[in-house]
HTML snippet that shows the backbone in 3Dmol.js (N, CA, C, O; Angstrom):
<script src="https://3Dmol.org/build/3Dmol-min.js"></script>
<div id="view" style="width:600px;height:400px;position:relative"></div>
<script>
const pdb = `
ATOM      1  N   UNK A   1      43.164 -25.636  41.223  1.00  0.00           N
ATOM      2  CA  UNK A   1      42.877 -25.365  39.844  1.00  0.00           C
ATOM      3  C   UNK A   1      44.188 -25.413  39.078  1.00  0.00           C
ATOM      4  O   UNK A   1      45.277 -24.932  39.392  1.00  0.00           O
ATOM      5  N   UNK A   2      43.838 -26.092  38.019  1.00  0.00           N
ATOM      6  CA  UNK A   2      45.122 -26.130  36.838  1.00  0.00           C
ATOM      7  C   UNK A   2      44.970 -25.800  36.016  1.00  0.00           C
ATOM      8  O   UNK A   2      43.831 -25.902  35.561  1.00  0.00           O
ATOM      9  N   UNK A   3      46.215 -25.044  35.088  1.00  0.00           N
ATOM     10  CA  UNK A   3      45.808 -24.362  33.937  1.00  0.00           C
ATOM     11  C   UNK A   3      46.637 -25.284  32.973  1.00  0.00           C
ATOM     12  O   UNK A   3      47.791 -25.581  33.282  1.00  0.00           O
ATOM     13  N   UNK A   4      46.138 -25.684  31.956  1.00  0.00           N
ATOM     14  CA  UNK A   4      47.708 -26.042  30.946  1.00  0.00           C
ATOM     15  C   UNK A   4      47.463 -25.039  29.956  1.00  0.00           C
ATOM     16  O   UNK A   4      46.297 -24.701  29.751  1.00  0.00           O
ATOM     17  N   UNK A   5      49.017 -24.172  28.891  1.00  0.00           N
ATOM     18  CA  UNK A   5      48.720 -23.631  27.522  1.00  0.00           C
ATOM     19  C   UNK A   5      48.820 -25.084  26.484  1.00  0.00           C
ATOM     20  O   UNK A   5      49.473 -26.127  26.443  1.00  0.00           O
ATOM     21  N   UNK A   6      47.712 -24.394  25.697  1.00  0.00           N
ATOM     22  CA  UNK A   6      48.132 -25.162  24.589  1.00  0.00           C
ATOM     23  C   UNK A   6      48.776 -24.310  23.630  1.00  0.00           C
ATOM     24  O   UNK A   6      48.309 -24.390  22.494  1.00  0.00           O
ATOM     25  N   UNK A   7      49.866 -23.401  23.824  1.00  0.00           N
ATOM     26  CA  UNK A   7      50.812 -22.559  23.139  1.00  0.00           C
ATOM     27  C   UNK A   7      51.594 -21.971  23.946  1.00  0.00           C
ATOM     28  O   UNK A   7      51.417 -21.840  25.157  1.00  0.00           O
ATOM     29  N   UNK A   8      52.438 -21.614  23.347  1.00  0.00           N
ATOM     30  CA  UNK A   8      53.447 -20.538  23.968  1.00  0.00           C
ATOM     31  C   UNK A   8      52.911 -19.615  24.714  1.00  0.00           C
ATOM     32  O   UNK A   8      52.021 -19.007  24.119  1.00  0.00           O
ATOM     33  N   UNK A   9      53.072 -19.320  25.627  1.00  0.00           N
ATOM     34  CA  UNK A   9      52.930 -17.463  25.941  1.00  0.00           C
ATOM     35  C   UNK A   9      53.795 -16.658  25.994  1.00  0.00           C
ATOM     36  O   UNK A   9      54.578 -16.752  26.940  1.00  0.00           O
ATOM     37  N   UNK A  10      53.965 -15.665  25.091  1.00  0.00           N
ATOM     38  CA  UNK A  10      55.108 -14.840  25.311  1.00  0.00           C
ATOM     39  C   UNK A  10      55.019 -14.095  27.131  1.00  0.00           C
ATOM     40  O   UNK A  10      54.289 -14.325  28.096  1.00  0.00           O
ATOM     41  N   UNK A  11      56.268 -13.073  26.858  1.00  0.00           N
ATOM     42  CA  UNK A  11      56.471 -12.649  27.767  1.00  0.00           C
ATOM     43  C   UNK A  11      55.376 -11.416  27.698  1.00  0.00           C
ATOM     44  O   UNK A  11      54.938 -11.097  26.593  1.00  0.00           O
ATOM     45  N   UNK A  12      54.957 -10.755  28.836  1.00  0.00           N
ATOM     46  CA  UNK A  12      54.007  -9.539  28.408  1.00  0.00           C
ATOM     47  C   UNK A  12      52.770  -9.916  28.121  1.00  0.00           C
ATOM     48  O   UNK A  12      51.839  -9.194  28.476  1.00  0.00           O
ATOM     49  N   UNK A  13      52.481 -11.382  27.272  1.00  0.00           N
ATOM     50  CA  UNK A  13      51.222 -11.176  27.197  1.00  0.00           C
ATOM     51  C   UNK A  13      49.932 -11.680  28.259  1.00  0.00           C
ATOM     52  O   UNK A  13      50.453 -12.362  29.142  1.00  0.00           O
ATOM     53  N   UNK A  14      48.593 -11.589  28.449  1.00  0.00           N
ATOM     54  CA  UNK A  14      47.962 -11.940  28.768  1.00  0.00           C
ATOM     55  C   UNK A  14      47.200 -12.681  29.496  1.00  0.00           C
ATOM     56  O   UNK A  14      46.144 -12.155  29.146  1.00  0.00           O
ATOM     57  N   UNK A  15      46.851 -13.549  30.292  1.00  0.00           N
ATOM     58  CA  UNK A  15      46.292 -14.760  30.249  1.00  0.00           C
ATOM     59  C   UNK A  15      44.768 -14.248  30.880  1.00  0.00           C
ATOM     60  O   UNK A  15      44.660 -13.620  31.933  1.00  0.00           O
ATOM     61  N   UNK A  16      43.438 -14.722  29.861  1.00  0.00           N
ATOM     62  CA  UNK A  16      42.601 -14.339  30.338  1.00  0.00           C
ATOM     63  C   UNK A  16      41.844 -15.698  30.313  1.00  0.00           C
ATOM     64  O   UNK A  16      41.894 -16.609  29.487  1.00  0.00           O
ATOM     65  N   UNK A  17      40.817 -15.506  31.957  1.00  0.00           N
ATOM     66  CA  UNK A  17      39.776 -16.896  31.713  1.00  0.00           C
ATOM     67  C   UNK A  17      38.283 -16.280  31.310  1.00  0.00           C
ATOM     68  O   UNK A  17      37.873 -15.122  31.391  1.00  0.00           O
ATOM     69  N   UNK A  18      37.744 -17.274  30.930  1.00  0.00           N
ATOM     70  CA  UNK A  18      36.146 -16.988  30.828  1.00  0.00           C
ATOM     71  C   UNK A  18      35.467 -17.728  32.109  1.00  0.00           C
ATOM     72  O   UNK A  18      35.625 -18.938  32.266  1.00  0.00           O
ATOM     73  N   UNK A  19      34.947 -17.192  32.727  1.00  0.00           N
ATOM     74  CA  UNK A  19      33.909 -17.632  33.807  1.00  0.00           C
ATOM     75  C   UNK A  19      32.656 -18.215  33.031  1.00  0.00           C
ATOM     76  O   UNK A  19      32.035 -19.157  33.523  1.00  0.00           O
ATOM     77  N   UNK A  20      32.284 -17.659  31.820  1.00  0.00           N
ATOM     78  CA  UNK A  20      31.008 -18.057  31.507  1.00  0.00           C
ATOM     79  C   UNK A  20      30.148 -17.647  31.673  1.00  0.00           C
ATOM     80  O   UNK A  20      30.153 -16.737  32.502  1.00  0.00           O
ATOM     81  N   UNK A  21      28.611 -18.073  30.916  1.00  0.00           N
ATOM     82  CA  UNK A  21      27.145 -16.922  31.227  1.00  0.00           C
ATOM     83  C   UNK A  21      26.966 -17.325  32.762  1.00  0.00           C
ATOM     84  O   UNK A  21      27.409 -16.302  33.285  1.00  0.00           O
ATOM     85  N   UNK A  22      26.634 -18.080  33.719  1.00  0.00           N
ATOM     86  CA  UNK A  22      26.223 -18.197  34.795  1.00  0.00           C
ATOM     87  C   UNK A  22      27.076 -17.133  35.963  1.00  0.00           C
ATOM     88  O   UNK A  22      26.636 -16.417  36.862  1.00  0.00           O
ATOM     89  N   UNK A  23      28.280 -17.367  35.550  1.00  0.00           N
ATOM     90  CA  UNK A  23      29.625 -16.100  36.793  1.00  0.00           C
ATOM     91  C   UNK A  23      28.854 -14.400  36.282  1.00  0.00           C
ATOM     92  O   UNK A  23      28.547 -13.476  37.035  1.00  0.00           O
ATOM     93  N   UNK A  24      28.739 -14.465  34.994  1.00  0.00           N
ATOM     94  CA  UNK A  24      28.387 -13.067  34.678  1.00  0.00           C
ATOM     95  C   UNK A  24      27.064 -12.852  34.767  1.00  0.00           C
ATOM     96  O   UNK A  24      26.728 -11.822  35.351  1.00  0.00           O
ATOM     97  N   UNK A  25      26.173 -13.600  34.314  1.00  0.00           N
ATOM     98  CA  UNK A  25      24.885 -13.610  35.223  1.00  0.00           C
ATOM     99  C   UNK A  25      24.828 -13.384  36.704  1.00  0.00           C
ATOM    100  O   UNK A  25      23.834 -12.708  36.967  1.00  0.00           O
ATOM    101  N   UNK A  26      25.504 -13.687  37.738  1.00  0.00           N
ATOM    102  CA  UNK A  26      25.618 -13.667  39.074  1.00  0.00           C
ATOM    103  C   UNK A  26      26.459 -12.714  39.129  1.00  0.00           C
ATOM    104  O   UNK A  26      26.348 -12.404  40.315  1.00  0.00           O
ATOM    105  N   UNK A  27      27.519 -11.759  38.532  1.00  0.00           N
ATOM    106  CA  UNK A  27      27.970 -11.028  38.996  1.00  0.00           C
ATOM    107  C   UNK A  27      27.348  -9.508  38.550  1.00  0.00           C
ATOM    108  O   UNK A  27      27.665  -8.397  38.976  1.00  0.00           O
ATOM    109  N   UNK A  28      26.277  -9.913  37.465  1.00  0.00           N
ATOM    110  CA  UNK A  28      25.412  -8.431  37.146  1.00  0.00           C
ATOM    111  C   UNK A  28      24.447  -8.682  38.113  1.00  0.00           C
ATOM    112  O   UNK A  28      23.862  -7.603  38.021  1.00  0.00           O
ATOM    113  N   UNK A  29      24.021  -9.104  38.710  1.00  0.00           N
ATOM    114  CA  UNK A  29      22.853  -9.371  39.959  1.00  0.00           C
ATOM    115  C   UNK A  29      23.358  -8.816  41.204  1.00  0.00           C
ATOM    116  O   UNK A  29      22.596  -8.267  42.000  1.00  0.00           O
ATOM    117  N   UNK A  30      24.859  -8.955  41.452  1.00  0.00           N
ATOM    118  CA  UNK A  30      25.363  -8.641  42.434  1.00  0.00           C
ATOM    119  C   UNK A  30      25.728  -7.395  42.354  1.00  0.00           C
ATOM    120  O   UNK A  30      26.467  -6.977  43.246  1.00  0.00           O
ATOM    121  N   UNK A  31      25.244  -6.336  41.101  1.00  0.00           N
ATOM    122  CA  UNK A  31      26.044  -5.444  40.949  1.00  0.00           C
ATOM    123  C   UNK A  31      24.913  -4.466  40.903  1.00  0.00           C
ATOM    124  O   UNK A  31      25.118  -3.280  41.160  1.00  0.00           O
ATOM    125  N   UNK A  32      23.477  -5.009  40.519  1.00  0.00           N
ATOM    126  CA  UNK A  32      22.466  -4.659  40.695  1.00  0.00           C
ATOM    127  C   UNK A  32      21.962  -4.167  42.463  1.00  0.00           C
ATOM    128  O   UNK A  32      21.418  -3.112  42.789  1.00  0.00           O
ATOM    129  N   UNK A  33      22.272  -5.061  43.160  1.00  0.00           N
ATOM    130  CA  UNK A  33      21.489  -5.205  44.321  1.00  0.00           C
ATOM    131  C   UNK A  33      22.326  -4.702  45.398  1.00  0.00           C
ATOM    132  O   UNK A  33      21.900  -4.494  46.534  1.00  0.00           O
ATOM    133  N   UNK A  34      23.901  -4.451  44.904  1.00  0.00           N
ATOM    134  CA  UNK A  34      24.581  -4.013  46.066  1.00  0.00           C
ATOM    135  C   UNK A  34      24.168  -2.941  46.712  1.00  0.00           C
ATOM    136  O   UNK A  34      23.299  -2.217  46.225  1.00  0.00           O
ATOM    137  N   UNK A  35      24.701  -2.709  47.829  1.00  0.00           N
ATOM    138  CA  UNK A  35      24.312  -1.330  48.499  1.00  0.00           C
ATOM    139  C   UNK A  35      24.962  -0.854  49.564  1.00  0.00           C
ATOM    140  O   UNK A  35      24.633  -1.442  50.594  1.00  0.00           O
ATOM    141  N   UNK A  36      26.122   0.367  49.779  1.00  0.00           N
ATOM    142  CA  UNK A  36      26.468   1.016  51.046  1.00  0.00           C
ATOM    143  C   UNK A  36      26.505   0.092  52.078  1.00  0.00           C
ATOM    144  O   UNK A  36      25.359  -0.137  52.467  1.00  0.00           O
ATOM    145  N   UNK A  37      27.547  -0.681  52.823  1.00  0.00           N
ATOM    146  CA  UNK A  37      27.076  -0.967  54.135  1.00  0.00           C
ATOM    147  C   UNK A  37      26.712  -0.185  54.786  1.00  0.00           C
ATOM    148  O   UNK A  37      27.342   0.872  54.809  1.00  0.00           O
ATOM    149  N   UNK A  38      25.518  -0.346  55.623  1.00  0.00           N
ATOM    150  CA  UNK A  38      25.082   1.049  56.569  1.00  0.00           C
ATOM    151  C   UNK A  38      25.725   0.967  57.850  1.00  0.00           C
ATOM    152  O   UNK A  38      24.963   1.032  58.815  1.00  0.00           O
ATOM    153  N   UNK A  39      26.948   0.840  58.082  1.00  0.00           N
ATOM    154  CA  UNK A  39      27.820   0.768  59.131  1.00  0.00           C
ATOM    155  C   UNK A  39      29.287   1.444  58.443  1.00  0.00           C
ATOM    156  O   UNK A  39      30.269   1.599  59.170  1.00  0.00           O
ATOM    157  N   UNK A  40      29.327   1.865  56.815  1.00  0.00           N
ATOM    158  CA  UNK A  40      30.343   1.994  56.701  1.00  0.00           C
ATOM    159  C   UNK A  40      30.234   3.943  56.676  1.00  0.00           C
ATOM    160  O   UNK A  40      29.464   4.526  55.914  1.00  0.00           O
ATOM    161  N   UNK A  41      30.897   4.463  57.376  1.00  0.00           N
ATOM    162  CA  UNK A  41      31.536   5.719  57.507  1.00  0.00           C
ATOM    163  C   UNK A  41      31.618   6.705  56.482  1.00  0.00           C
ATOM    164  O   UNK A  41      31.150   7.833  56.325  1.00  0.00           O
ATOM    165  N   UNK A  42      32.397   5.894  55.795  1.00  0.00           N
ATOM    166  CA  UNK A  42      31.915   6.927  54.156  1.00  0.00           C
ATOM    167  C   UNK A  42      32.410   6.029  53.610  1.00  0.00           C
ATOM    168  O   UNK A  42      33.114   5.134  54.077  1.00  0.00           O
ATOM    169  N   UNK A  43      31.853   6.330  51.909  1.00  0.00           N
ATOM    170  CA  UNK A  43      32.211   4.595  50.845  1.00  0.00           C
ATOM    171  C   UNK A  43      32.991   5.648  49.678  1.00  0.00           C
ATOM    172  O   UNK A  43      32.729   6.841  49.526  1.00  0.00           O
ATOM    173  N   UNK A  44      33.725   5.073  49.130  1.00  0.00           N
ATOM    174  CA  UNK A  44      34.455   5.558  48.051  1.00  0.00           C
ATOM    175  C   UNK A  44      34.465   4.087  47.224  1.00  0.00           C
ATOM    176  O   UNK A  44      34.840   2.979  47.606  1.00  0.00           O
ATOM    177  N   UNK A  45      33.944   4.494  46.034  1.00  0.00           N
ATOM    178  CA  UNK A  45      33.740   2.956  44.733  1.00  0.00           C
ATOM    179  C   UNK A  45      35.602   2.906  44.598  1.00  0.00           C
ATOM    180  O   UNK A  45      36.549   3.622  44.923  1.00  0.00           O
ATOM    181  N   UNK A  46      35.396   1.719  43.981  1.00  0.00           N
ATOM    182  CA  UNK A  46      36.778   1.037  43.444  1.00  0.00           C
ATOM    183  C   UNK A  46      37.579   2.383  42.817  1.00  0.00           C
ATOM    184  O   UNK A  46      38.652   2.933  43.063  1.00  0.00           O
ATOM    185  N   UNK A  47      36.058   2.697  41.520  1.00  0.00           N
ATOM    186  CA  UNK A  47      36.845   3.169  40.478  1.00  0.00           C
ATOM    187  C   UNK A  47      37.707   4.684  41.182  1.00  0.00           C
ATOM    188  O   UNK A  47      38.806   4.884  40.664  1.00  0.00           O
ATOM    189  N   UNK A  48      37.187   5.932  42.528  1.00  0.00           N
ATOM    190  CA  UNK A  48      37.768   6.445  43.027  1.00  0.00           C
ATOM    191  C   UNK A  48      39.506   6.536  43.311  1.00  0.00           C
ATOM    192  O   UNK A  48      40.355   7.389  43.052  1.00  0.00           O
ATOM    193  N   UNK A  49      39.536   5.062  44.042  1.00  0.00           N
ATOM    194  CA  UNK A  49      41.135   4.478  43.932  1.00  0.00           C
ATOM    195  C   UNK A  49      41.748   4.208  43.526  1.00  0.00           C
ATOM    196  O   UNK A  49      42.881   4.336  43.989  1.00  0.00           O
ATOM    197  N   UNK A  50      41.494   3.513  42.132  1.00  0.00           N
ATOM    198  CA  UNK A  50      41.966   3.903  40.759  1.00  0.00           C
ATOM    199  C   UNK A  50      42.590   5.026  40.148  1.00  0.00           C
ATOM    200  O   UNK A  50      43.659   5.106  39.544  1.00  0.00           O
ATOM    201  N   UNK A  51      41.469   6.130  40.498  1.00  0.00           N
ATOM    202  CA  UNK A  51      41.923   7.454  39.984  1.00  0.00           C
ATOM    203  C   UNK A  51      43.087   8.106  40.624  1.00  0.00           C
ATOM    204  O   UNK A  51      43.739   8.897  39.943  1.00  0.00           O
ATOM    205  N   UNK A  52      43.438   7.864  41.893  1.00  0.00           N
ATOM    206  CA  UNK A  52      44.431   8.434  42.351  1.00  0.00           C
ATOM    207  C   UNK A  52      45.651   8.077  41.935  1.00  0.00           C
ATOM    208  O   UNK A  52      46.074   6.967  41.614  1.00  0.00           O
ATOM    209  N   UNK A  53      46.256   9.278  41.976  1.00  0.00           N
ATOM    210  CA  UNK A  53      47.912   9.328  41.920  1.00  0.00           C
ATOM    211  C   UNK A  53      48.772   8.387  42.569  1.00  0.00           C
ATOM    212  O   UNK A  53      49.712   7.857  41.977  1.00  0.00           O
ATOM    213  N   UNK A  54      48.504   8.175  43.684  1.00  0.00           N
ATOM    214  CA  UNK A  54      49.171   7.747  44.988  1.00  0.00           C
ATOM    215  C   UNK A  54      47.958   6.688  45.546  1.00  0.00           C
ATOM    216  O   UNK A  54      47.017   7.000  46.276  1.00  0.00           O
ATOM    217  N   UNK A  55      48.340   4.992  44.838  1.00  0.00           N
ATOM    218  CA  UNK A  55      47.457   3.935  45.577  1.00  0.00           C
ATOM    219  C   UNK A  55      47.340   4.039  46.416  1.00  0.00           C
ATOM    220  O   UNK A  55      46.253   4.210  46.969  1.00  0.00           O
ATOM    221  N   UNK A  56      48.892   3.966  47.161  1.00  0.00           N
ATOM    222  CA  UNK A  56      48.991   3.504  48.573  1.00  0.00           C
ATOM    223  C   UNK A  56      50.098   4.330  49.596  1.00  0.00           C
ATOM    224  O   UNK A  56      51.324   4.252  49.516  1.00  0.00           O
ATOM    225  N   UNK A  57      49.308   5.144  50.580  1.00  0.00           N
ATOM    226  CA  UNK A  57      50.179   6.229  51.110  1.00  0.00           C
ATOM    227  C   UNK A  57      51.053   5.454  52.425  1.00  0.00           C
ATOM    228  O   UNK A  57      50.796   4.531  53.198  1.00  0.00           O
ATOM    229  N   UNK A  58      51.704   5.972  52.303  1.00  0.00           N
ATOM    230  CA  UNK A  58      53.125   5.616  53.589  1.00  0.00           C
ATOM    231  C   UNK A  58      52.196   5.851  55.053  1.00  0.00           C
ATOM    232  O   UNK A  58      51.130   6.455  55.170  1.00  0.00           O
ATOM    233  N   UNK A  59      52.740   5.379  55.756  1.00  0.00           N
ATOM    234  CA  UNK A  59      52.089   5.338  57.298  1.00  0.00           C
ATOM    235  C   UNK A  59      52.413   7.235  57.692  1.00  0.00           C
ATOM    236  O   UNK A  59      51.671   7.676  58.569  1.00  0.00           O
ATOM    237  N   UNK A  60      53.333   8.143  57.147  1.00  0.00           N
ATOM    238  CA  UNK A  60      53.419   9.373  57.686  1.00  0.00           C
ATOM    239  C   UNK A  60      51.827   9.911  57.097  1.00  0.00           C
ATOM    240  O   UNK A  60      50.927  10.389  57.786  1.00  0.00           O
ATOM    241  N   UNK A  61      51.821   9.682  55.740  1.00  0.00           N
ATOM    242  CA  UNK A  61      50.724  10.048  54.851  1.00  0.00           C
ATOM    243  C   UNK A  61      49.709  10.045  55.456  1.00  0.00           C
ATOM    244  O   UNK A  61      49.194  11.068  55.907  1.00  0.00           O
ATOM    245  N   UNK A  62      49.076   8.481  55.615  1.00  0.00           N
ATOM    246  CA  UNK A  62      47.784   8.241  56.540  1.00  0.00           C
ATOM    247  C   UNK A  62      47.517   9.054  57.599  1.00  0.00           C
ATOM    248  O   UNK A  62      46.366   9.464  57.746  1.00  0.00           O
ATOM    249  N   UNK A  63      48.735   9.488  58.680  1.00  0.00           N
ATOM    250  CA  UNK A  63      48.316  10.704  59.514  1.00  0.00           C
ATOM    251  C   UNK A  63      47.706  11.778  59.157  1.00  0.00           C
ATOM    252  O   UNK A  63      46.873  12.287  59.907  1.00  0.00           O
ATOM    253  N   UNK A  64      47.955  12.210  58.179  1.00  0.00           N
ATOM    254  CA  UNK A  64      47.832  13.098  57.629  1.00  0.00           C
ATOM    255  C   UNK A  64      46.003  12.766  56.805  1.00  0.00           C
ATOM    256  O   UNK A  64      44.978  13.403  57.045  1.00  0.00           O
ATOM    257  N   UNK A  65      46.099  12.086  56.253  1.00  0.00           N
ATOM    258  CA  UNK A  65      45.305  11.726  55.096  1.00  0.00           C
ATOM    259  C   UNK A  65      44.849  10.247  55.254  1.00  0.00           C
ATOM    260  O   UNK A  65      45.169   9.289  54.550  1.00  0.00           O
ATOM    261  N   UNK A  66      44.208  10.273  56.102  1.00  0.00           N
ATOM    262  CA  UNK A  66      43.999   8.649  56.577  1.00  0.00           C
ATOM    263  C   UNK A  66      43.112   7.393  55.368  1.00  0.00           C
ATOM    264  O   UNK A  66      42.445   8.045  54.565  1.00  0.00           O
ATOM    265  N   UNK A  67      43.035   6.402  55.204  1.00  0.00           N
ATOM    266  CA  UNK A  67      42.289   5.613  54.673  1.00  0.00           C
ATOM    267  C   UNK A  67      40.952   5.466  55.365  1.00  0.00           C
ATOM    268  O   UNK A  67      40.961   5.104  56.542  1.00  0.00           O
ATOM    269  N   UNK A  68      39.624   5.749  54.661  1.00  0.00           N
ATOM    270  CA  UNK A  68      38.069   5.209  55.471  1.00  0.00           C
ATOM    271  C   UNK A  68      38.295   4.033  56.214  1.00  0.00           C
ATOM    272  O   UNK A  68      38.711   2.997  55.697  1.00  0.00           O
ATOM    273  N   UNK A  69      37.962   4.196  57.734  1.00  0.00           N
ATOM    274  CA  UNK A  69      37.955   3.071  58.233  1.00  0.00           C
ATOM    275  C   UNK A  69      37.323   1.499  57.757  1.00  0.00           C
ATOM    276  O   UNK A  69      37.430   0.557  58.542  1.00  0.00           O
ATOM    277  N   UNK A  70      36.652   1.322  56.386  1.00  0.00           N
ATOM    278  CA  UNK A  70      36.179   0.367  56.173  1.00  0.00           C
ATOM    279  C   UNK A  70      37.444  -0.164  54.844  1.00  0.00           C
ATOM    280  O   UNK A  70      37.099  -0.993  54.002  1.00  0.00           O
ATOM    281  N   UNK A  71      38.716   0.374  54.835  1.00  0.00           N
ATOM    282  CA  UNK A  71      39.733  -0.093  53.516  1.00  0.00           C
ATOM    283  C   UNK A  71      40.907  -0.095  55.007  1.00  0.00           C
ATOM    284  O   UNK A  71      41.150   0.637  55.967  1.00  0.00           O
ATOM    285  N   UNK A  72      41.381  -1.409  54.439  1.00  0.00           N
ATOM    286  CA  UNK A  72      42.305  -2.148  54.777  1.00  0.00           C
ATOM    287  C   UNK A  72      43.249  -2.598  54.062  1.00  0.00           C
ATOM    288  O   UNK A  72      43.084  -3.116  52.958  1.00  0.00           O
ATOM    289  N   UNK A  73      44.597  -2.403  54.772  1.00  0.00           N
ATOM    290  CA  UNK A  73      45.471  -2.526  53.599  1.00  0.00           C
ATOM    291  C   UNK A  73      46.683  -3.552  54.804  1.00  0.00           C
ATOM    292  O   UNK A  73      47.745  -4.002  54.373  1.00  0.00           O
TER     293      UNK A  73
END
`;
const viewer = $3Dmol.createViewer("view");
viewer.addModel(pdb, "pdb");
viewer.setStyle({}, {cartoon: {color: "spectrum"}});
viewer.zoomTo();
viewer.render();
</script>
């Protein structure tokens, strides 16, 4: 995939694409129908990991405070 600007971009700003009605059509369907893998241990949503202070804990941390076996880092 190639992008060309047809302008400048400053520094800092932006670059956003449009997928279009069909990507967002298919990605509200997918957002509809998802569900828990029933193999996963315990689920924590995106937005959870977000909220934290601390993305990503140091390997002493994880002893301590491990990541759900279904997040991989």
């Amino acid at each position: 995939m190639e992008f060309v600007a047809t302008r400048d971009i400053h520094k800092g700003e932006e670059i956003l694409i449009d997928y279009g009605p069909k990507w967002q059509h298919a990605w509200n369907t997918h957002v509809q129908q998802w569900t828990t893998p029933s193999d996963a241990e315990t689920f924590f949503p995106a937005a959870y990991w977000n909220e934290k202070e601390t993305l990503i804990l140091t390997s002493k941390e994880q002893i301590e405070n491990p990541y759900p076996s279904n997040v991989v880092l």
